[in-house]
TILO-631386 format. One record per atom (N, C-alpha, C, O): residue in one letter; x, z, y. Coordinates in steps of 0.1 Angstrom, whole numbers, padded with zeros to 4 digits, always signed. Example, Ala and Ser with C-alpha at 12.3 -4.5 7.8 and 13.67 -1.06 7.14 Angstrom:
# residues 2
A+0132+0078-0057A+0123+0078-0045A+0132+0078-0033A+0142+0085-0033S+0128+0071-0022S+0137+0071-0011S+0129+0079+0000S+0134+0080+0011
//
This chain:
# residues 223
X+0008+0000-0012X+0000+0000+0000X+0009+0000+0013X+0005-0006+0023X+0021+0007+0011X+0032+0007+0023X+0031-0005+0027X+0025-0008+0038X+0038-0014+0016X+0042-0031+0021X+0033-0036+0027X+0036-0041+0038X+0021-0035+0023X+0007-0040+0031X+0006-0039+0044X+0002-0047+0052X+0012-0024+0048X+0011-0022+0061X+0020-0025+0069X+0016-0028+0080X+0031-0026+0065X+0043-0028+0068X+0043-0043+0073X+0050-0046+0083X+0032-0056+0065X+0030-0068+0065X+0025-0068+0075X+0030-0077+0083X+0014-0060+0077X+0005-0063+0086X+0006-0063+0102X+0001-0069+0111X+0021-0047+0103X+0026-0045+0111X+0036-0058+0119X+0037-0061+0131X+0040-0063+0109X+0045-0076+0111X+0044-0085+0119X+0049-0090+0130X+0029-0088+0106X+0021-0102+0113X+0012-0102+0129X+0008-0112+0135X+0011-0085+0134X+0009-0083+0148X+0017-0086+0155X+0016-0094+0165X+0031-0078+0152X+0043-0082+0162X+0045-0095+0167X+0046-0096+0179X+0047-0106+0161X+0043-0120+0159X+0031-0122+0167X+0030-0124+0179X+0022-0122+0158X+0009-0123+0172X+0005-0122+0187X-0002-0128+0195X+0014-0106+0187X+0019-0102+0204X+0027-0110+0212X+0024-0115+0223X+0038-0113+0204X+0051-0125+0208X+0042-0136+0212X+0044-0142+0222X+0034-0138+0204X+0030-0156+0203X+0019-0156+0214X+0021-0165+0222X+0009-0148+0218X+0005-0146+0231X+0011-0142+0241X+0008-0147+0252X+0023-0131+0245X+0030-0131+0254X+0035-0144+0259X+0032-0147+0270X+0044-0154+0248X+0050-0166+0248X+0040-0180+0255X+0043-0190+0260X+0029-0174+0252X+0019-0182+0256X+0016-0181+0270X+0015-0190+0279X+0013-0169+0271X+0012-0165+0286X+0024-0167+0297X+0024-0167+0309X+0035-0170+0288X+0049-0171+0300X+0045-0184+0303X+0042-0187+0314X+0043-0194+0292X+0045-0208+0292X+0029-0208+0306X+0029-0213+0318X+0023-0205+0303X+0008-0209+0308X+0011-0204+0327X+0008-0212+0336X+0017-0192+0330X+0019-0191+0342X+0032-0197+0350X+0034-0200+0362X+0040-0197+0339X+0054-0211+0345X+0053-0220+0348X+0060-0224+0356X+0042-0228+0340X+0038-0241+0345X+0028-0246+0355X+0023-0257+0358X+0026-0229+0360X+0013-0230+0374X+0021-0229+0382X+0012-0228+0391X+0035-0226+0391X+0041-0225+0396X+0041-0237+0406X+0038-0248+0402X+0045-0234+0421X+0043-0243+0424X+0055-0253+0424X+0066-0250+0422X+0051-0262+0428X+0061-0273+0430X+0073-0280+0440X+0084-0283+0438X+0060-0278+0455X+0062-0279+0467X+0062-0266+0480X+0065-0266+0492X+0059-0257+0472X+0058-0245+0478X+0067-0232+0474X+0064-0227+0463X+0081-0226+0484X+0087-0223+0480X+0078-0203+0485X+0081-0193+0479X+0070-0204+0494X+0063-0191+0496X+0055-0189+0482X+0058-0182+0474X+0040-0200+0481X+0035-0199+0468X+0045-0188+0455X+0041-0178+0449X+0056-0195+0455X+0066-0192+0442X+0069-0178+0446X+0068-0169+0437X+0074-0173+0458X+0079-0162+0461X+0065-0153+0460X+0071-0143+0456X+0054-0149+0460X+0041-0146+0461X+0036-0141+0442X+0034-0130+0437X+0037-0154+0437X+0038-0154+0424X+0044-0146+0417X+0039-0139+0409X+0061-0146+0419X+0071-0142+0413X+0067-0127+0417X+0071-0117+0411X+0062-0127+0427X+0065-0108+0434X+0051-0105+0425X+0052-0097+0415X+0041-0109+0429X+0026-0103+0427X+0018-0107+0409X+0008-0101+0406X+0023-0115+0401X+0024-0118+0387X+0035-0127+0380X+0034-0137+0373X+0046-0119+0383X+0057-0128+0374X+0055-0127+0357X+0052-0117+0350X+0058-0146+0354X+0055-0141+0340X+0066-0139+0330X+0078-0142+0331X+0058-0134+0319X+0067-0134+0313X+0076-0142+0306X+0072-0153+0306X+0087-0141+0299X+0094-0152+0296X+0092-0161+0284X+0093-0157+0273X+0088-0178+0289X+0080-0184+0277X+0087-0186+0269X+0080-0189+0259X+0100-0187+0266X+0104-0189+0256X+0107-0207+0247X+0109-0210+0235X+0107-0214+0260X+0108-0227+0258X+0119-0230+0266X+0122-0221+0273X+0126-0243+0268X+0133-0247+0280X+0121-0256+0286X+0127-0262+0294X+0114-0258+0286X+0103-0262+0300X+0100-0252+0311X+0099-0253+0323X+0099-0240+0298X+0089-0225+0311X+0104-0222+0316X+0104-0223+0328X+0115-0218+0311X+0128-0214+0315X+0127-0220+0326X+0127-0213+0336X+0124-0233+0326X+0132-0245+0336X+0127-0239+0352X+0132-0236+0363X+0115-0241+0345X+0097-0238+0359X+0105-0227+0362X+0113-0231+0370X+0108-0217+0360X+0110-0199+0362X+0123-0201+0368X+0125-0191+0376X+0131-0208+0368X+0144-0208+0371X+0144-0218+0390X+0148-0214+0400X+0137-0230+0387X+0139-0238+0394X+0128-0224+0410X+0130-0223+0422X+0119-0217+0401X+0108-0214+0412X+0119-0199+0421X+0120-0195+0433X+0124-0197+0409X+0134-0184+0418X+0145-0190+0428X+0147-0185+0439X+0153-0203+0421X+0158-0208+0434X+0149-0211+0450X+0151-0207+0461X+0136-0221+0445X+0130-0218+0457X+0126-0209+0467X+0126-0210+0479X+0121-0196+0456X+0119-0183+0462X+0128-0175+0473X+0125-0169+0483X+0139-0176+0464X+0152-0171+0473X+0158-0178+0482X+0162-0172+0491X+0160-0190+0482X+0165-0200+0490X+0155-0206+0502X+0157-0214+0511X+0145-0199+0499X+0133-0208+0509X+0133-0202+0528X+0142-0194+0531X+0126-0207+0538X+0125-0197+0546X+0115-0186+0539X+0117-0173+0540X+0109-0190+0536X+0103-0175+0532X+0106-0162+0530X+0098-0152+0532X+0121-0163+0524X+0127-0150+0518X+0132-0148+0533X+0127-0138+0540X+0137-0153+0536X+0139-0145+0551X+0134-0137+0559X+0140-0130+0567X+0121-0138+0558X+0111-0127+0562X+0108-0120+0550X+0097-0116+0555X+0108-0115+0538X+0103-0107+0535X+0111-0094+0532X+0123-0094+0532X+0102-0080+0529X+0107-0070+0534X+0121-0068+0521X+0124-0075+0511X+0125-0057+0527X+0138-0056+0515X+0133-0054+0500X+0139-0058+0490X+0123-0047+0500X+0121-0042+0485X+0111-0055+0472X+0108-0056+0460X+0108-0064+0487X+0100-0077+0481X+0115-0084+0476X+0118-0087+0465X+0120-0084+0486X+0130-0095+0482X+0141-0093+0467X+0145-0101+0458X+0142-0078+0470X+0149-0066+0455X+0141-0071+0446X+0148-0079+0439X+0131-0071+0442X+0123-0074+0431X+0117-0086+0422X+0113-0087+0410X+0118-0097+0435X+0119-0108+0431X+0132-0114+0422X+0132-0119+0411X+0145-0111+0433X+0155-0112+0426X+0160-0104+0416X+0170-0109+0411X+0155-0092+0411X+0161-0089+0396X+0149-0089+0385X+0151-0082+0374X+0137-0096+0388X+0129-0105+0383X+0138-0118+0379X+0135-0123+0368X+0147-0123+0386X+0144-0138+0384X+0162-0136+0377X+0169-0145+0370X+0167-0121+0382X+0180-0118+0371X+0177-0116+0358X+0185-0122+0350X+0169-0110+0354X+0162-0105+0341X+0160-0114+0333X+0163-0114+0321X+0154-0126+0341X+0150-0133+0331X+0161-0146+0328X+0159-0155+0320X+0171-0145+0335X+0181-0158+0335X+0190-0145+0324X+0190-0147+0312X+0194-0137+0328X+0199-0131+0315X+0192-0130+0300X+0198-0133+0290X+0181-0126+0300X+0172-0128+0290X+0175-0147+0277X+0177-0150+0265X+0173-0155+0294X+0175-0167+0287X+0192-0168+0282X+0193-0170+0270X+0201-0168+0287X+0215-0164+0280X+0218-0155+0270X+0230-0153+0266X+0204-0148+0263X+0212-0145+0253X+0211-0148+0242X+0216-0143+0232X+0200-0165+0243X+0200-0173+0231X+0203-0187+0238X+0200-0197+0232X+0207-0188+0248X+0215-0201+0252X+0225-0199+0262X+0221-0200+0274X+0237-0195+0258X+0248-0187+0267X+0252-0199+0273X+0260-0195+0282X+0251-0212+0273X+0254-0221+0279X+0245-0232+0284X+0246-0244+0282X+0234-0222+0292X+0225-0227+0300X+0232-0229+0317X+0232-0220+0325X+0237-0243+0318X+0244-0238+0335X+0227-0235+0343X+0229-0228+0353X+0215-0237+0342X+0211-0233+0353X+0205-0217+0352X+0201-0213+0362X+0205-0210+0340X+0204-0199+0340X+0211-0194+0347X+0207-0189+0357X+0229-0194+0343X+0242-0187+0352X+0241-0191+0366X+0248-0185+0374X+0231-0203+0370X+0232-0205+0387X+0220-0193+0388X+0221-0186+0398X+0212-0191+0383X+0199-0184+0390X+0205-0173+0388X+0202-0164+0396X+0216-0168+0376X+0216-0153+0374X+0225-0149+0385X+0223-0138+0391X+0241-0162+0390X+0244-0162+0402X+0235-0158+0416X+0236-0151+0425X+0229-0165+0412X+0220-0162+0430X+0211-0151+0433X+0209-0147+0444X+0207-0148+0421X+0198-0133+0418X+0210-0126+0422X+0209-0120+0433X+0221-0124+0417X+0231-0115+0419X+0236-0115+0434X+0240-0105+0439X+0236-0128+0441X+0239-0127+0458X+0229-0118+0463X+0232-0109+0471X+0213-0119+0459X+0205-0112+0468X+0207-0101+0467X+0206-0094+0477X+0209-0096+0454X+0208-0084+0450X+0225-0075+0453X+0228-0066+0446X+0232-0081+0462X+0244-0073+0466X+0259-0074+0456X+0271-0070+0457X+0251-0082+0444X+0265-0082+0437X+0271-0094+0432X+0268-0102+0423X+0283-0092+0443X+0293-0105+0445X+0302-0110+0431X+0306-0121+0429X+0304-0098+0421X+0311-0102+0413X+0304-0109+0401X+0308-0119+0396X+0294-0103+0399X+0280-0112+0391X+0280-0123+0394X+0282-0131+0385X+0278-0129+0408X+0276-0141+0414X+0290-0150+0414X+0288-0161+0418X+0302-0147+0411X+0309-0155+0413X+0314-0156+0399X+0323-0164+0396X+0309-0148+0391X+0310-0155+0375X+0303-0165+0371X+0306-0176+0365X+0286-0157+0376X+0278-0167+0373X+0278-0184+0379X+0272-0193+0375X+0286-0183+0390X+0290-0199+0397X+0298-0207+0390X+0296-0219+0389X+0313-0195+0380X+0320-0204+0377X+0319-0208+0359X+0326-0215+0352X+0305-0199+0358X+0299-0203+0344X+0295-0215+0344X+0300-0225+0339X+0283-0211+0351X+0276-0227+0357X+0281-0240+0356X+0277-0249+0349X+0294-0237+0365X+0300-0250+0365X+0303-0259+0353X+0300-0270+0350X+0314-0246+0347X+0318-0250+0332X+0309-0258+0326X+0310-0270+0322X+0299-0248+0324X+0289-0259+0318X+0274-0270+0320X+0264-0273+0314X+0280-0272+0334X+0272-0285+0337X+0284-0291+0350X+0280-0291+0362X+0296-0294+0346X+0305-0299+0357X+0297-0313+0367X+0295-0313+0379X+0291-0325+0357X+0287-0333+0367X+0271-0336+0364X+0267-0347+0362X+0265-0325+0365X+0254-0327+0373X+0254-0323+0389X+0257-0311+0393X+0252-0335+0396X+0249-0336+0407X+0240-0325+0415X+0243-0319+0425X+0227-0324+0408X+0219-0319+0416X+0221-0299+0418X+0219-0291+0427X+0228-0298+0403X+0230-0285+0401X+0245-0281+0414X+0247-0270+0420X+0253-0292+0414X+0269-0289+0416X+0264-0289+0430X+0274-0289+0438X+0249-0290+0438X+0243-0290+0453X+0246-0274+0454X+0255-0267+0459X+0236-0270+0448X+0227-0260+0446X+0245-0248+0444X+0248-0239+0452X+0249-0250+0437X+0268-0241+0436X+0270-0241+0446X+0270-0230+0452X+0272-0255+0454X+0282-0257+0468X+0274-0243+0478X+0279-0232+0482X+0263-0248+0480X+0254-0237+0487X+0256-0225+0489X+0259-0220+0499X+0254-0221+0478X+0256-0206+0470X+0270-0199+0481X+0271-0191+0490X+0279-0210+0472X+0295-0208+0475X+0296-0206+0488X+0303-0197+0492X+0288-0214+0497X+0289-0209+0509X+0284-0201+0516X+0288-0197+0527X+0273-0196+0509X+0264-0184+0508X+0269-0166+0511X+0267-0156+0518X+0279-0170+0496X+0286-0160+0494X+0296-0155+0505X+0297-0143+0507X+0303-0162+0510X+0311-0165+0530X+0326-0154+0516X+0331-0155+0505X+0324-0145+0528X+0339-0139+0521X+0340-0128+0509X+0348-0121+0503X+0326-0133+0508X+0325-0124+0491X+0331-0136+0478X+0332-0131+0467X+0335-0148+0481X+0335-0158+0472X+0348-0154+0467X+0357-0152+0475X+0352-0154+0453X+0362-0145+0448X+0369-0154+0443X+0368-0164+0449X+0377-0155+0430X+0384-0167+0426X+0381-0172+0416X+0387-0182+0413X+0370-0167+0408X+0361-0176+0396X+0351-0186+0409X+0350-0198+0409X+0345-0177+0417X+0338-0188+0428X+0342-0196+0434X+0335-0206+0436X+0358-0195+0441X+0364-0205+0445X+0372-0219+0438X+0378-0228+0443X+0370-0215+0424X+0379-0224+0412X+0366-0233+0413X+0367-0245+0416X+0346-0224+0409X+0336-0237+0409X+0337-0242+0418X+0337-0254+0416X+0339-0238+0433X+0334-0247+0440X+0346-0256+0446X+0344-0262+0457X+0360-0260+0439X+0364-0267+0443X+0364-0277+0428X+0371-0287+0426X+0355-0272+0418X+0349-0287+0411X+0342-0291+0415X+0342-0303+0417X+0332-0283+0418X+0319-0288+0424X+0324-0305+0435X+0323-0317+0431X+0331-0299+0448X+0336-0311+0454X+0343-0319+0449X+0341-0330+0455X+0353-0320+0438X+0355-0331+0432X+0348-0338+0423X+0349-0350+0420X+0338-0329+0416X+0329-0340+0410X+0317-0343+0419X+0311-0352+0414X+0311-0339+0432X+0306-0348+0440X+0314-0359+0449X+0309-0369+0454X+0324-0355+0450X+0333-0369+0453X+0330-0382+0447X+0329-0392+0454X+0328-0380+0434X+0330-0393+0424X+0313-0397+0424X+0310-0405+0415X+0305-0393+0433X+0295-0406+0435X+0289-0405+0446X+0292-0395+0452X+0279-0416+0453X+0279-0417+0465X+0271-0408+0469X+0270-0409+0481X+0263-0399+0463X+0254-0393+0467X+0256-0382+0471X+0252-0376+0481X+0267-0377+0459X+0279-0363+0463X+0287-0366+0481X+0285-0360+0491X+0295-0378+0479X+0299-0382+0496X+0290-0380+0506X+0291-0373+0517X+0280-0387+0503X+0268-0379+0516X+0265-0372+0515X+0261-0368+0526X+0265-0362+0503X+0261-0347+0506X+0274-0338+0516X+0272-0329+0525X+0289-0345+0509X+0297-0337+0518X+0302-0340+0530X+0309-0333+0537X+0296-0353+0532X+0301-0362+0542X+0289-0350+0558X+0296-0348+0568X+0283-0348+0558X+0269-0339+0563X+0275-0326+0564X+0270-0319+0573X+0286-0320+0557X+0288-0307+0559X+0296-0306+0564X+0298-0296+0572X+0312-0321+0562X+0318-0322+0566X+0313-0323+0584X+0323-0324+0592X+0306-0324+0588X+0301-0327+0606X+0299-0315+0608X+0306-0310+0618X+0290-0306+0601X+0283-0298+0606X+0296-0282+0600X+0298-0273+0609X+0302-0282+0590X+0309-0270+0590X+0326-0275+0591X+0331-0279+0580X+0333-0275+0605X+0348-0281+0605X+0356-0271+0598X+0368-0273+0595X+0351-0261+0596X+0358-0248+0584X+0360-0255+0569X+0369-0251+0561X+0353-0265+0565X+0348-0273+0550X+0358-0285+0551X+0358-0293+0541X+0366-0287+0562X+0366-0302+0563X+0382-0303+0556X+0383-0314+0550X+0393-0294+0556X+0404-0299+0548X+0403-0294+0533X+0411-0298+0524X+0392-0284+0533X+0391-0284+0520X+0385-0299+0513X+0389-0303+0503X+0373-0306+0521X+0371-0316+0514X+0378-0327+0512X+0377-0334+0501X+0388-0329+0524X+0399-0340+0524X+0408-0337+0512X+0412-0345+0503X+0412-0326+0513X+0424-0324+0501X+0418-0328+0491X+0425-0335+0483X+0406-0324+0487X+0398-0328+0469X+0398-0347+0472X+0401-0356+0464X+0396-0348+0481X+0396-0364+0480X+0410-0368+0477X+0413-0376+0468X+0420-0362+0485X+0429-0367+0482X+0438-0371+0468X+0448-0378+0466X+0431-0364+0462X+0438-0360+0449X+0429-0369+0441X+0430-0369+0429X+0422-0376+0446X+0410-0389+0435X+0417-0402+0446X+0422-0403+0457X+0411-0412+0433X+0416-0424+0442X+0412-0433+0451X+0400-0435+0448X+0418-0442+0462X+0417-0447+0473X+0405-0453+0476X+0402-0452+0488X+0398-0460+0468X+0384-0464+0466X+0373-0450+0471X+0364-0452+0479X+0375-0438+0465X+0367-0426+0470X+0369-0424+0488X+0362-0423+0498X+0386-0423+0484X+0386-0420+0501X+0380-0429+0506X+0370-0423+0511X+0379-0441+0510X+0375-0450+0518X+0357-0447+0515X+0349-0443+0524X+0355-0448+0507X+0347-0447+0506X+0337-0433+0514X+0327-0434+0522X+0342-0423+0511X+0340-0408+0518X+0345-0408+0535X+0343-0399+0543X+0353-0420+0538X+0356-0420+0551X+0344-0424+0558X+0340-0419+0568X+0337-0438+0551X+0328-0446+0560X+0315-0435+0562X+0308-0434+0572X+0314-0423+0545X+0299-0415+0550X+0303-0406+0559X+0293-0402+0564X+0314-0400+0564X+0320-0392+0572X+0319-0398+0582X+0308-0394+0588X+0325-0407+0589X+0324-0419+0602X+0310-0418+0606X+0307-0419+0618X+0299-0415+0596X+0287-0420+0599X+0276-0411+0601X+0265-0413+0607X+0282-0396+0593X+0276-0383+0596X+0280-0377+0609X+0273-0370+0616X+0294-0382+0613X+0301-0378+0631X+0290-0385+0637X+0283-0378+0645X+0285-0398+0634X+0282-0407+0649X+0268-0400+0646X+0264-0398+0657X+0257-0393+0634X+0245-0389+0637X+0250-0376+0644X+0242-0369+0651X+0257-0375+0643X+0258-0360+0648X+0256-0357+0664X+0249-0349+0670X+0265-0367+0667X+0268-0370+0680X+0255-0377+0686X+0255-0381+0698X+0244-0380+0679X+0233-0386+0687X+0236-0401+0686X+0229-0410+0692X+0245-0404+0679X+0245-0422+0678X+0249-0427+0686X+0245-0439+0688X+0261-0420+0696X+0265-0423+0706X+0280-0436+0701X+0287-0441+0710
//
């Protein structure tokens, strides 16, 4: 009669799981899309729980970048903003510890760790990240950011990503206009970007000169 129960005790645990899992998946994928308040709102007032897929991961991940990165967080009070972010730490740790080589987990567990005051978290989690997603583009945005986020908390696991990050946005044109834009707007960024160019070949530079030439003249009003 034990085993019976013992079964039965089981086959609930499971049951619980598979409705929890259900419920992550079901509110991750109501998240919004275009709305980085929506998501901060959500995450504070019914964050869900973790679905347990890389779809709901993805939704939960991408919505915490918005959350934290949005204007929104900027206004919100300290204890809103604490709770979102070790909400959205919990659960990128949660997801690493059946896919330790999720780079966008280690970016969110990175940036959960900026809000939340701890620099050394955040500059592992940058140069996790990297490792393991060196050229995606969209992700190696979202590092640069961060990196500069961090100002002089950026330590030397953070400073190692973010000078891949710039060489693997070097190598396409989309990366050059991303840095070609910072290079105008932050002259502190600008021999760090030249030197990563320099070290790739002549075809990049020219190429990173003409989006630079071109980010000066918007800069300047098109003068």
């Amino acid at each position: 009669m034990r085993l019976y129960y013992l079964i039965a005790i089981a086959a609930f645990a499971v049951s619980a799981a598979s409705v929890l899992g259900f419920v992550g998946e079901y509110r991750a994928a109501r998240l919004s899309r275009v709305s980085d308040a929506a998501n901060f709102r959500a995450l504070l007032e019914a964050p869900p729980p973790r679905p347990g897929s890389l779809y709901g991961d993805t939704r939960i991940f991408l919505a915490c970048h918005d959350a934290l990165t949005g204007t929104v967080a900027r206004v919100q009070p300290a204890a809103a903003l604490k709770a979102v972010a070790s909400y959205c730490r919990n659960q990128a740790t949660r997801a690493l510890e059946s896919a330790p080589r999720s780079a966008l987990a280690h970016y969110t567990a990175a940036l959960a760790a900026w809000k939340l005051g701890d620099a050394e978290r955040a500059n592992k989690g940058l140069r996790a990240s990297q490792e393991n997603a060196a050229f995606e583009g969209w992700l190696a945005k979202r590092r640069f950011r961060l990196a500069l986020r961090l100002g002089n908390a950026l330590g030397r696991e953070g400073q190692a990503a973010l000078e891949a990050d710039i060489a693997s946005l070097l190598q396409s044109p989309g990366g050059r206009r991303f840095l070609a834009l910072y290079y105008a707007a932050r002259p502190a960024l600008r021999e760090r970007i030249v030197s990563s160019a320099e070290r790739l070949g002549q075809e990049v530079q020219a190429e990173l000169l003409k989006q630079i030439t071109r980010a000066l003249k918007d800069r300047a009003g098109g003068a």
